[in-house]
C-alpha positions in Angstrom: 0.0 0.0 0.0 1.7 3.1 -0.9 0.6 7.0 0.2 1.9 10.0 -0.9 3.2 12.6 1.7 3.6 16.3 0.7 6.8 16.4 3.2 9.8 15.8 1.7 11.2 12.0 3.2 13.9 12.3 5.9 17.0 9.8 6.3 16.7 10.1 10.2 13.4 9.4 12.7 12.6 12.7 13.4 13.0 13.8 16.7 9.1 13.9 17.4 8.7 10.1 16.8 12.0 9.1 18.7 10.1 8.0 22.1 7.8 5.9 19.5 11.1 4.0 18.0 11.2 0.4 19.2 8.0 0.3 20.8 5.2 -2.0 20.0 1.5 -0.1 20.4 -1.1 -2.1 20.3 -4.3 -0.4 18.3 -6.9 0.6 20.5 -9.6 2.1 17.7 -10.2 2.3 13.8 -12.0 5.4 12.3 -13.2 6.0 16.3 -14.8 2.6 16.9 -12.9 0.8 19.9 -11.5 -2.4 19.5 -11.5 -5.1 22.3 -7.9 -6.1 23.8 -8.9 -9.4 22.6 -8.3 -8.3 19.0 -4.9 -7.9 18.6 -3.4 -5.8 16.0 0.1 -3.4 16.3 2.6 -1.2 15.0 6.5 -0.5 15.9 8.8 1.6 14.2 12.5 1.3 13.7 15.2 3.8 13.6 15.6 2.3 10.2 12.5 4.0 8.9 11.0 0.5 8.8 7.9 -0.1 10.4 6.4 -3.5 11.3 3.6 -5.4 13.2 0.3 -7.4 13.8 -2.7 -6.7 11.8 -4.9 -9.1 13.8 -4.1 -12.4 11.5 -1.2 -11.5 9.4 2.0 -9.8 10.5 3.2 -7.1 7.9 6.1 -4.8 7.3 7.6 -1.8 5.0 8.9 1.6 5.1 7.5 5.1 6.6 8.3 8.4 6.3 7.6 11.1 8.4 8.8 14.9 10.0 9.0 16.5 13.0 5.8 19.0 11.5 3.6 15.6 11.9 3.8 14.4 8.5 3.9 10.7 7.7 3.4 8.2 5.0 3.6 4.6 4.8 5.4 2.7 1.5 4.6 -0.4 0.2 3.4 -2.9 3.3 4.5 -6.7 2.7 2.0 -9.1 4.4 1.8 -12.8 5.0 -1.4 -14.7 3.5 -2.9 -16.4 6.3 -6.5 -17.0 6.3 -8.6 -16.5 9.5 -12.3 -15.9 10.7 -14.2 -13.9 8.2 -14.6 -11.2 11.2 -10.7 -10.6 11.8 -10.2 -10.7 7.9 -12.9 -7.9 7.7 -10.9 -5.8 9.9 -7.5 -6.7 9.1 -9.0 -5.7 5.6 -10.1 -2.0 7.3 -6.7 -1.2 8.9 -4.7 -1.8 6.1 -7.1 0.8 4.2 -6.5 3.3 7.0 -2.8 2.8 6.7 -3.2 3.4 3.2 -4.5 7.3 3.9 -2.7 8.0 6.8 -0.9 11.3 6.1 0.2 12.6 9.5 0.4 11.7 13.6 0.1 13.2 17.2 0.6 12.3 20.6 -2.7 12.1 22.7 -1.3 11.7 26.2 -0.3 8.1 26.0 -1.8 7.2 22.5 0.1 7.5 19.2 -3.0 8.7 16.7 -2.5 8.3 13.0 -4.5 10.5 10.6 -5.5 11.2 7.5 -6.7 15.3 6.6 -6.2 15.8 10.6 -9.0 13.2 11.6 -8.1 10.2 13.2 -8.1 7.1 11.9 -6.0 4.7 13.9 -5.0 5.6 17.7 -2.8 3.1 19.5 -1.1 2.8 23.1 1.8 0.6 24.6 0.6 -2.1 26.0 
């Protein structure tokens, strides 16, 4: 899944995401409707400009970009092809089409939020 990003991409994490590199958060909502602990999906980035995780069946991996203004964009994500309940396919389904349009993020408190024309779409905290 690729998204374009009207910042220019940066060799370095800016210093903004820094406290995020490493980390795994664990997704808490998509497009504002919670979603139970039970339903796992994450995200961790790398120093590396790599990101990685859990999308509730499949894990997946690729590239981001992103600046210290609150830009980011996701490159092409690989994915594995398990199959799974038709429920968890349905929403593995969603978040990978909300990582698609994410175009920026914020810090919440304790929640990473990822958004797309400044409204949320994916919010996250460390488990």
């Amino acid at each position: 899944m690729q998204h374009g990003c009207a910042a220019p991409p940066v060799t370095d994490p800016p210093s903004a995401l820094l406290p995020v590199n490493g980390a795994i958060w664990r997704l808490t909502s998509m497009a504002g409707t919670p979603v139970s602990a039970e339903r796992e999906a994450t995200i961790s980035f790398g120093s590396d400009l790599r990101v990685s995780g859990r999308s509730f069946i499949n894990q997946y991996g690729g590239s981001y970009t992103c600046d210290d203004a609150g830009n980011m964009a996701f490159g092409p994500l690989a994915m594995t092809k398990m199959g799974g309940p038709p429920e968890l396919m349905a929403m593995e389904q969603d978040f990978h089409q909300l990582l698609s349009r994410v175009d920026g993020y914020s810090f919440d408190g304790r929640s990473l939020v990822l958004t797309a024309g400044g409204g949320e779409l994916l919010r996250f905290m460390q488990p």
